[in-house]
C-alpha positions, 0 to 999 in steps of 0.5 A: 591848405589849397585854395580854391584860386591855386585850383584855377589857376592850373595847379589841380584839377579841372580847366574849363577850355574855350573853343575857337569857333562854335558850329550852331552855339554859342560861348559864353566868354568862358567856354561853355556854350549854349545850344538852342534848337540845334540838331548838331553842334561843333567845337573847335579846338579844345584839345591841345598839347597842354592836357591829355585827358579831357571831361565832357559834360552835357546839360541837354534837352531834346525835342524828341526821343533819340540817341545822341551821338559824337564824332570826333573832328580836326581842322573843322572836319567831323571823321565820319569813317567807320572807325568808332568801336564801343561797349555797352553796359545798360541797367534797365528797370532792374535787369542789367544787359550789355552790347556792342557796335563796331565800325560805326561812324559815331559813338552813342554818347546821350539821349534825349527824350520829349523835353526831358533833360538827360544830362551826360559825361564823356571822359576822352584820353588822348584825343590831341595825341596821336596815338588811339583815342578811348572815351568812357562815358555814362548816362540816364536813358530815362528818368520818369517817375517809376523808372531810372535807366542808365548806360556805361560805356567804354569806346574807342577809336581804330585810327591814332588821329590827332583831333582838335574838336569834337561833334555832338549830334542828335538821332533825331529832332533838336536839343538845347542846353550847354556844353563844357569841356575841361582839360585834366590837369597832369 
């Protein structure tokens, strides 16, 4: 039988990872970082050699309704070429429909709506290696009382760059909430 401190300890799955420096947040000692009031927040150096594959999760509440979005960043630097391809899949009120952005200089990753929390989750593959970097990623577009809307997606980017962190931004007003990062265990 496993128990649950083999699992934490790095014999299976999930390591939480702790940033080297936080841009508009704050860690908590642990790794996961609290956002209040921010328009964008960075985490520095949470992908590395030890892991290929890494788990995003996002527990935010914005001040207004807008996409958030994600850049990837090394050495403190976001890329905001336009090299961020993705593929929507979006069920809405009962219908299901799908779209498409290319050479944009960001991925979709969230929304946030009037003090709604939408909580989502990024699976990045490969983001330290140099090699091309895919995320899939899924989350709720609303959540009222007579409606649930969710998007699926699969991104990628055209550049084989070894990125160290990433950047969450938001379309428009603030958010506030936490942000963790865990690396797959090989």
């Amino acid at each position: 039988m496993t128990k649950a401190r083999d699992l934490a300890n790095g014999g299976f799955g999930l390591v939480l990872m702790k940033p080297s420096s936080v841009v508009n947040g704050t860690d908590n000692g642990k790794g996961t970082v609290n956002v209040s009031g921010a328009s964008t927040v960075s985490l520095n150096d949470v992908f590395n050699a030890n892991y290929t594959n890494y788990r995003i999760i996002c527990n935010l509440t914005g001040t207004a309704t807008g996409q958030l979005q994600m850049r990837m960043r090394v050495s403190g630097s976001d890329n905001s070429a336009s090299v961020y391809t993705q593929q929507f899949i979006t069920g809405d009120s009962g219908s299901v429909g799908g779209s498409r952005t290319v050479n944009d200089s960001r991925w979709y990753v969230g929304r946030t709506k009037n003090t709604l929390a939408l909580p989502f989750v990024n699976d990045i593959f490969n983001p330290f290696a140099t090699a091309r970097t895919t995320m899939t990623n899924y989350y709720p577009d609303n959540i009222d009382s007579d409606t649930i809307n969710t998007t699926q997606n699969w991104a990628a980017l055209e550049v084989t760059t070894s990125y160290t962190g990433f950047t969450i931004l938001a379309e428009s007003g603030n958010f506030s909430g936490t942000v963790s990062v865990y690396g797959y265990n090989n």
